[in-house]
MMTF fields as JSON, N, C-alpha, C and O atoms, coordinates in Angstrom:
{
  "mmtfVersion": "1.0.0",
  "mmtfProducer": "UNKNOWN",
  "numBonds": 323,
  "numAtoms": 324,
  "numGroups": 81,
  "numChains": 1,
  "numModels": 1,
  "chainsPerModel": [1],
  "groupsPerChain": [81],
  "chainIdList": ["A"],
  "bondAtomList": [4, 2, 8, 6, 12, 10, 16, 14, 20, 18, 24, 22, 28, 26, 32, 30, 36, 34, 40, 38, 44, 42, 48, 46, 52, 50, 56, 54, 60, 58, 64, 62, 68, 66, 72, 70, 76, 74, 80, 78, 84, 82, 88, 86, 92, 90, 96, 94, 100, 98, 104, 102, 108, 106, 112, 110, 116, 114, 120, 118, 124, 122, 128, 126, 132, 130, 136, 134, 140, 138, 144, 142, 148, 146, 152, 150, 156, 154, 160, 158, 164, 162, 168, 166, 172, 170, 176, 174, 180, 178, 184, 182, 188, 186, 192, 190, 196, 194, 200, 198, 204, 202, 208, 206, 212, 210, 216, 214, 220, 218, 224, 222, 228, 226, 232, 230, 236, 234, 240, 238, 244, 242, 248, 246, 252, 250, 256, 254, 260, 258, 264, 262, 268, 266, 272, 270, 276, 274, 280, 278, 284, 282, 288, 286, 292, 290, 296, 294, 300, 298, 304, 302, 308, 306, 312, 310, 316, 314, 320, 318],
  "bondOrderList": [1, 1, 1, 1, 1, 1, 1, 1, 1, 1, 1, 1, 1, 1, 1, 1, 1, 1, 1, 1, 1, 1, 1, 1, 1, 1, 1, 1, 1, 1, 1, 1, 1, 1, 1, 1, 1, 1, 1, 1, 1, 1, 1, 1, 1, 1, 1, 1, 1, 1, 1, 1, 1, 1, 1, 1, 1, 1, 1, 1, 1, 1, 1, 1, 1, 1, 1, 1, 1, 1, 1, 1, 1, 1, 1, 1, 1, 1, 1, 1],
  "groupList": [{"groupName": "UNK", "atomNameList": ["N", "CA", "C", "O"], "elementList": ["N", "C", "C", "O"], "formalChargeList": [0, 0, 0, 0], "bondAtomList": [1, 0, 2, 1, 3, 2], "bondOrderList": [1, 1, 2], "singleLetterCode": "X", "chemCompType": "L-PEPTIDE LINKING"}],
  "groupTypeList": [0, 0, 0, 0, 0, 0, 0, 0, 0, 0, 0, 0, 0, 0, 0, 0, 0, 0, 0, 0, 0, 0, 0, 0, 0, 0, 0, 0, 0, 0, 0, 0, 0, 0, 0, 0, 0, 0, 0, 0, 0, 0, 0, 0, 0, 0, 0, 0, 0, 0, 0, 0, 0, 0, 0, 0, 0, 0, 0, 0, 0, 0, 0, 0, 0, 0, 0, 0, 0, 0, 0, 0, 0, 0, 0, 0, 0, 0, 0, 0, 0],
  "groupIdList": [1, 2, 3, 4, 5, 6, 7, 8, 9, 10, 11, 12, 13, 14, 15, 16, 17, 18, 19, 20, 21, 22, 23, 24, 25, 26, 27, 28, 29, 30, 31, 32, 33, 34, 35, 36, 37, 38, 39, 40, 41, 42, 43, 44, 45, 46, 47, 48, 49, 50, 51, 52, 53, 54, 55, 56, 57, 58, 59, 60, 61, 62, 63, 64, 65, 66, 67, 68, 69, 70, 71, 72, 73, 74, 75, 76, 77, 78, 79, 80, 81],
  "secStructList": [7, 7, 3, 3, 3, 3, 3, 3, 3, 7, 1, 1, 7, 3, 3, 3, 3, 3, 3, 3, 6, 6, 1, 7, 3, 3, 3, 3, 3, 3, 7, 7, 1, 1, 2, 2, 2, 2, 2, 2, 2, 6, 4, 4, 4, 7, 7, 7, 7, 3, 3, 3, 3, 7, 7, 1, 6, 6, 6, 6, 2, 2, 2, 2, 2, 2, 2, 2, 2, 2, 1, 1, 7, 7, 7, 7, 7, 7, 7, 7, 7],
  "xCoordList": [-73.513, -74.862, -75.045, -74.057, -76.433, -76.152, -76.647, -77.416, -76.707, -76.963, -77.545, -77.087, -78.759, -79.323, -79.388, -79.603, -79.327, -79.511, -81.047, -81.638, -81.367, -82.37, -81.804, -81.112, -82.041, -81.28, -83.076, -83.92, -82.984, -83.858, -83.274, -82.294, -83.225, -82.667, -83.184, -84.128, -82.912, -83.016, -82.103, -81.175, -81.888, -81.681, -80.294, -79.486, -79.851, -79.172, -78.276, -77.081, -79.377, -78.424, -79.591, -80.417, -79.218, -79.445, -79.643, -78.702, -80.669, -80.778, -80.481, -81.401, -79.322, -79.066, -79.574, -79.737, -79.985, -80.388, -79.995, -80.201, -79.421, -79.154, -79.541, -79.318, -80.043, -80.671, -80.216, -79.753, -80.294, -79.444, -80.909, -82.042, -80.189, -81.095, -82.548, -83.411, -83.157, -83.679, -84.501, -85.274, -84.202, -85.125, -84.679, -85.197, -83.617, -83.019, -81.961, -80.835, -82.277, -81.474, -80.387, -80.226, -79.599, -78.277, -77.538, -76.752, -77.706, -77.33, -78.054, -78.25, -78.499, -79.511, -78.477, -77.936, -78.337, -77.248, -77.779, -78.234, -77.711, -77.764, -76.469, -75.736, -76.207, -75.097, -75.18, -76.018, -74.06, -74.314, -75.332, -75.535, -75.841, -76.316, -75.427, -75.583, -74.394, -73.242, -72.613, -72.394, -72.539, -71.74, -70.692, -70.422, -70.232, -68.64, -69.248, -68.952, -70.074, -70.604, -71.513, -71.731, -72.155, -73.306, -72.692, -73.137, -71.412, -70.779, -69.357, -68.666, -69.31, -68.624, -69.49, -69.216, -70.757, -71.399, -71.89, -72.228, -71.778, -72.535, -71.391, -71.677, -69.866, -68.773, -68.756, -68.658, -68.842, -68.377, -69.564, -69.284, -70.607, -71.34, -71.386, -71.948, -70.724, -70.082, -69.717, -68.864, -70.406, -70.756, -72.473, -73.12, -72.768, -74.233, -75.197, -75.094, -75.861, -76.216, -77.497, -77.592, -78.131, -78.834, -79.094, -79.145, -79.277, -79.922, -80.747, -80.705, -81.874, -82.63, -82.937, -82.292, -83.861, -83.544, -84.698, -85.279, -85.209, -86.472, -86.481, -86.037, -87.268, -87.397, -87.4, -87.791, -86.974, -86.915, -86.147, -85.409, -86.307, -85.16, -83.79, -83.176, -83.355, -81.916, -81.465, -80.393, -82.226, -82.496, -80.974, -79.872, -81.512, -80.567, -79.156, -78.4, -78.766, -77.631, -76.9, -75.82, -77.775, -76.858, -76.635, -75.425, -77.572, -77.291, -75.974, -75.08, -76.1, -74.141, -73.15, -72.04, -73.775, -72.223, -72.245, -71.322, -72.748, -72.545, -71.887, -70.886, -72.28, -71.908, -70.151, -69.223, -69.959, -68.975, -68.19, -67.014, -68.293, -67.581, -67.102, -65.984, -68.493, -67.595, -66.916, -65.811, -66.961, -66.573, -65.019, -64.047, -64.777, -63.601, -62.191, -62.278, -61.223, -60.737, -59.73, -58.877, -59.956, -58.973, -57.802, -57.171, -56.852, -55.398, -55.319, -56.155, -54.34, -53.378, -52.309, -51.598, -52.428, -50.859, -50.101, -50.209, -48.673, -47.521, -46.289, -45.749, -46.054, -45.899, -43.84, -43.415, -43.121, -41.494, -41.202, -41.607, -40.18, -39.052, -38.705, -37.787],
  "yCoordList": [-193.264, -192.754, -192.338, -191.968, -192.382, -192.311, -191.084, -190.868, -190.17, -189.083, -188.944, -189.509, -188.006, -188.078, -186.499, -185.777, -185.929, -184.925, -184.29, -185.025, -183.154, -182.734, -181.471, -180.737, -181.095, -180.297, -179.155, -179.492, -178.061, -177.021, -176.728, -176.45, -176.371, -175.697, -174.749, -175.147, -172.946, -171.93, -171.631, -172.437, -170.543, -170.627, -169.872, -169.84, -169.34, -168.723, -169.43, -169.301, -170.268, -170.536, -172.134, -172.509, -172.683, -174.07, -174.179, -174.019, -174.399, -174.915, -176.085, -176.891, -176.612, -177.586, -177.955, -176.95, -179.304, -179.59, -180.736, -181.638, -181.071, -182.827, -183.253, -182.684, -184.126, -185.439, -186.313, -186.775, -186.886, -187.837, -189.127, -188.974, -190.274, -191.707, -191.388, -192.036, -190.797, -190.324, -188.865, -188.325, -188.398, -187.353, -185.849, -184.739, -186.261, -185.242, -183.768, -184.063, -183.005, -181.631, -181.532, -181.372, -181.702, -181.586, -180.504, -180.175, -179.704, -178.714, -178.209, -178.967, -176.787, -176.113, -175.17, -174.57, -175.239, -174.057, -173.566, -174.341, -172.453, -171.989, -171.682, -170.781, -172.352, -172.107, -171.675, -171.891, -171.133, -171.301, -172.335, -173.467, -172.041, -173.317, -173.598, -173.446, -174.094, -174.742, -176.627, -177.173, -177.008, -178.04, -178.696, -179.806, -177.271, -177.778, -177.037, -177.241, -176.193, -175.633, -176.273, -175.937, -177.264, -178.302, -179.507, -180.241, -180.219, -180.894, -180.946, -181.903, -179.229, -179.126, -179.264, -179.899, -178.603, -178.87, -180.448, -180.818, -181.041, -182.514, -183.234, -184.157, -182.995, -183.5, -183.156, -184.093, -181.933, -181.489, -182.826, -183.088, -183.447, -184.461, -185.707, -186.604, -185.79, -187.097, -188.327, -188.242, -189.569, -189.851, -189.309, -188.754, -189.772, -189.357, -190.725, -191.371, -190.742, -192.012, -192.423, -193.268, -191.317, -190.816, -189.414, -188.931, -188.641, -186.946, -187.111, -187.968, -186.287, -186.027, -184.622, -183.674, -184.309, -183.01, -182.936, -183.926, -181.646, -181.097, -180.821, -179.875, -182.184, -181.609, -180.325, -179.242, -180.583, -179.178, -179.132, -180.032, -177.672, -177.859, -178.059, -179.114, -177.173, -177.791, -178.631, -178.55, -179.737, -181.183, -181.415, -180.88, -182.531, -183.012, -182.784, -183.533, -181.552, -180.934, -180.951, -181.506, -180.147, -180.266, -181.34, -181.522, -182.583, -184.005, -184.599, -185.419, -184.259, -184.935, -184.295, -184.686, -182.916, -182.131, -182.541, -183.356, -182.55, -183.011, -184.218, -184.269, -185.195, -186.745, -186.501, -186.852, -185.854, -185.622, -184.789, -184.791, -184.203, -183.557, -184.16, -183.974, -185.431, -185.77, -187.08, -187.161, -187.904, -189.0, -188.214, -188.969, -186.808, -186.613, -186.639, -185.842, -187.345, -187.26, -186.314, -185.804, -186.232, -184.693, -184.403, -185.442, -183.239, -183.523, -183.932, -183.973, -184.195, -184.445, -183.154, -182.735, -182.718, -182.012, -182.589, -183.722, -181.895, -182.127, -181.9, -180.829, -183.204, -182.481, -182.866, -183.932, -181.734, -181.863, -182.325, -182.002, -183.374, -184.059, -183.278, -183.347],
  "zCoordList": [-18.935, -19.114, -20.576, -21.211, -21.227, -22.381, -22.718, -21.78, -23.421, -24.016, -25.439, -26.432, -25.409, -26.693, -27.36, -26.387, -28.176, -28.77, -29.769, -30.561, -29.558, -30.273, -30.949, -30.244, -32.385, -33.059, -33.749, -34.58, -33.045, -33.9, -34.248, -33.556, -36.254, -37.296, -37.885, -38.568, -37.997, -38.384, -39.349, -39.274, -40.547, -41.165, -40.643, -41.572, -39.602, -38.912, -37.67, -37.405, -36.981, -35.802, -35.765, -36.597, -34.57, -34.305, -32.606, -31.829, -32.295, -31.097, -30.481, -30.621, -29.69, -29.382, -28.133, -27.44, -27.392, -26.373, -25.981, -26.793, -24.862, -24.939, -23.684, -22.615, -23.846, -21.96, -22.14, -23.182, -20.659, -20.235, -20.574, -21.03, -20.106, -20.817, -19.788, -20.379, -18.701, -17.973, -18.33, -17.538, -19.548, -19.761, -19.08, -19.199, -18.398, -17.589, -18.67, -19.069, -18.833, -19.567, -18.686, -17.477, -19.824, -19.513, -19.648, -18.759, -20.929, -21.759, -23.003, -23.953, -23.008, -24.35, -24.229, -23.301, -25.8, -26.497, -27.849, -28.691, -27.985, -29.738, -30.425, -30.016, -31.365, -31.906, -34.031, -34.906, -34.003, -35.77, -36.808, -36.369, -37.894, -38.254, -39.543, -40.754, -38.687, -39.7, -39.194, -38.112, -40.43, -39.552, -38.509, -38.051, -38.399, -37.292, -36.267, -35.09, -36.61, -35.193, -34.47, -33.306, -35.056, -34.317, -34.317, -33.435, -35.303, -34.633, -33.411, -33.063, -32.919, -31.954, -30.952, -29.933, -31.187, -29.949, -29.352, -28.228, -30.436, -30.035, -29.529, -28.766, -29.822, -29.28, -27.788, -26.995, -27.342, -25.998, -25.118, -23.948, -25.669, -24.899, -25.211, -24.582, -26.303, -26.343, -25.514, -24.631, -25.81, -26.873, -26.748, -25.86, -28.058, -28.239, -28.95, -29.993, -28.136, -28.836, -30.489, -31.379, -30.073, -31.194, -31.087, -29.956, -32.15, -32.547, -33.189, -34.071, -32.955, -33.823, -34.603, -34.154, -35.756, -36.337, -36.883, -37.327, -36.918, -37.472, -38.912, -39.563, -39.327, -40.853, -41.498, -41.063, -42.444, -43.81, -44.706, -45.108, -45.235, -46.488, -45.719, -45.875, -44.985, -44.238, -43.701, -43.101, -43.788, -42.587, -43.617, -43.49, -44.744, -45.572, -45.431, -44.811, -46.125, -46.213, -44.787, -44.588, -43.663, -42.589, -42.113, -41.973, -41.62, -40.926, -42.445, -42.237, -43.142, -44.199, -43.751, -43.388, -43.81, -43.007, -41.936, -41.946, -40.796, -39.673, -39.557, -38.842, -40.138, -40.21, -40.707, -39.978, -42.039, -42.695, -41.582, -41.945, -40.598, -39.631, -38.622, -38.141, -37.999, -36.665, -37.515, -36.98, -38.311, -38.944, -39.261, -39.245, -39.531, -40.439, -39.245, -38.311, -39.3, -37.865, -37.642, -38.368, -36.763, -36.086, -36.177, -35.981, -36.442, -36.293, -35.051, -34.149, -35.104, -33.473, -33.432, -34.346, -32.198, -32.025, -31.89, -31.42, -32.354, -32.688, -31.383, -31.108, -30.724, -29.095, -29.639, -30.084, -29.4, -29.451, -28.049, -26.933, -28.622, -27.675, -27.29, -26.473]
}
């Protein structure tokens, strides 16, 4: 099923919301308005097939960090023999 994202941006926190290909709400969260904090949230619904984001001065800056966050790849743990 595919999943889409809508991102309100405050200068403080970020409203996240995501539906299913059906229009159906899946999940609304407010989180930091930072990049690992809106690209943790867009991971836990993963995949995502498009987001969208409310123009402004913070549009720019955050949709690079964001991009630059989920693109950057993750450690792996380190599991002992």
């Amino acid at each position: 099923m595919k999943h889409y994202a809508g991102l309100d941006l405050s200068m403080e926190s970020t409203q996240v919301c995501i539906i299913d290909e059906n229009g159906r709400k899946l999940n609304s969260e407010k989180v930091d308005s930072t990049p690992d904090a809106i690209a943790e949230a867009l991971r836990r619904h993963s995949p995502i097939e498009r987001a969208v984001i409310e123009t402004g001065r913070m549009s720019p800056a955050i949709c690079l960090g964001v991009k630059m966050t989920i693109c950057r790849p993750r450690p792996r743990s380190r599991r002992r023999s």
